[in-house]
C-alpha positions as CSV (number, residue, x, y, z in Angstrom):
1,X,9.8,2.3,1.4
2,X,11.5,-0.8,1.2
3,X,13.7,-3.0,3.5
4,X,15.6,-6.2,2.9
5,X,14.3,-9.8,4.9
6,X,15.4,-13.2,5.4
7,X,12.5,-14.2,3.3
8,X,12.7,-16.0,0.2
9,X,9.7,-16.7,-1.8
10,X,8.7,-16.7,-5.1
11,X,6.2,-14.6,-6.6
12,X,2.3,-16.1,-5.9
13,X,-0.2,-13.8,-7.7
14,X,2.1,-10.9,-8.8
15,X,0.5,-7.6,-8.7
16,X,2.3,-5.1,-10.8
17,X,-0.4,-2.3,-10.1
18,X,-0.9,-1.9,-5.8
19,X,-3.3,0.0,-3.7
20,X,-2.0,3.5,-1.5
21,X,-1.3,1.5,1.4
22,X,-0.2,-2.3,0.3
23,X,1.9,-3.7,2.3
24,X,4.1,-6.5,-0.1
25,X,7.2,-8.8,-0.6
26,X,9.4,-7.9,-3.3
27,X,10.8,-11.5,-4.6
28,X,13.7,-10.4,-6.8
29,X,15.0,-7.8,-3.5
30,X,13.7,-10.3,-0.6
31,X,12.2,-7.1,0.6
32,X,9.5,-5.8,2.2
33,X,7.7,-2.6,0.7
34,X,5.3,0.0,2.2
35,X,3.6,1.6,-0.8
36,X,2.4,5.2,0.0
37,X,2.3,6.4,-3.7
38,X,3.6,7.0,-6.9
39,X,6.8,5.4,-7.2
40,X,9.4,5.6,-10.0
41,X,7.6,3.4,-12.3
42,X,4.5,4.8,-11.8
43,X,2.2,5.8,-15.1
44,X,-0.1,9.1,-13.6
45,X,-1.7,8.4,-10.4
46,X,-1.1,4.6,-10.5
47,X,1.0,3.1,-8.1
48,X,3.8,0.5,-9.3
49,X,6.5,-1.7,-8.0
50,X,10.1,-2.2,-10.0
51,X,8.2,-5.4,-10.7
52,X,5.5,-7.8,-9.0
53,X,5.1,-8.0,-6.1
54,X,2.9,-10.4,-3.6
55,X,0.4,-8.4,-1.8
56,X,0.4,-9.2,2.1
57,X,-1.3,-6.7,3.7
58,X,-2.5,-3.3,4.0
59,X,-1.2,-0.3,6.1
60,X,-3.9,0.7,8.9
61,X,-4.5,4.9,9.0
62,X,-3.0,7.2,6.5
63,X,-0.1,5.8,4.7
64,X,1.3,9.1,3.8
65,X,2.8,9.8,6.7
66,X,5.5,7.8,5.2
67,X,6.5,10.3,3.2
68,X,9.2,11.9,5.3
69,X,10.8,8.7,6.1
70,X,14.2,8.7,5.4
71,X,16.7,6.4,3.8
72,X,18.0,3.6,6.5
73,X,15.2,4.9,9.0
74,X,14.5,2.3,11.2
75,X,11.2,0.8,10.5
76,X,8.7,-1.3,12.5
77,X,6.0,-3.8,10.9
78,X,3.5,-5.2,13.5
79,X,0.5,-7.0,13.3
80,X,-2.6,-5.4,13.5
């Protein structure tokens, strides 16, 4: 899942590989991303981003419930 921000930064120790669960900025979108699994540009099991990403935080519980989240879903990020 990924949503557009007013953020703009530039990437700070890019990860091109993330964890089930990262929660990360996307420079080149200004977006945020929840990363439940294998994406498009995943190789097997391994969980990629279009390109790096900065690693901010992780998702708390079982970041698959994601999965039935739907396109322009509204979603919420709070601090834990």
């Amino acid at each position: 899942i990924y949503f557009r921000t007013e953020i703009v930064a530039a990437v700070q120790d890019g990860q091109e590989v993330v964890d089930m669960g990262a929660l990360a900025y996307w420079p080149p979108g200004q977006a945020i991303c929840l990363f439940f699994g294998p994406t498009p540009m995943s190789q097997g099991e391994d969980i990629r981003p279009a390109s790096a990403v900065n690693v901010i935080g992780q998702i708390e519980g079982d970041p698959t419930i994601l999965k039935p989240v739907i396109s322009g879903a509204q979603v919420s990020v709070e601090k834990a």
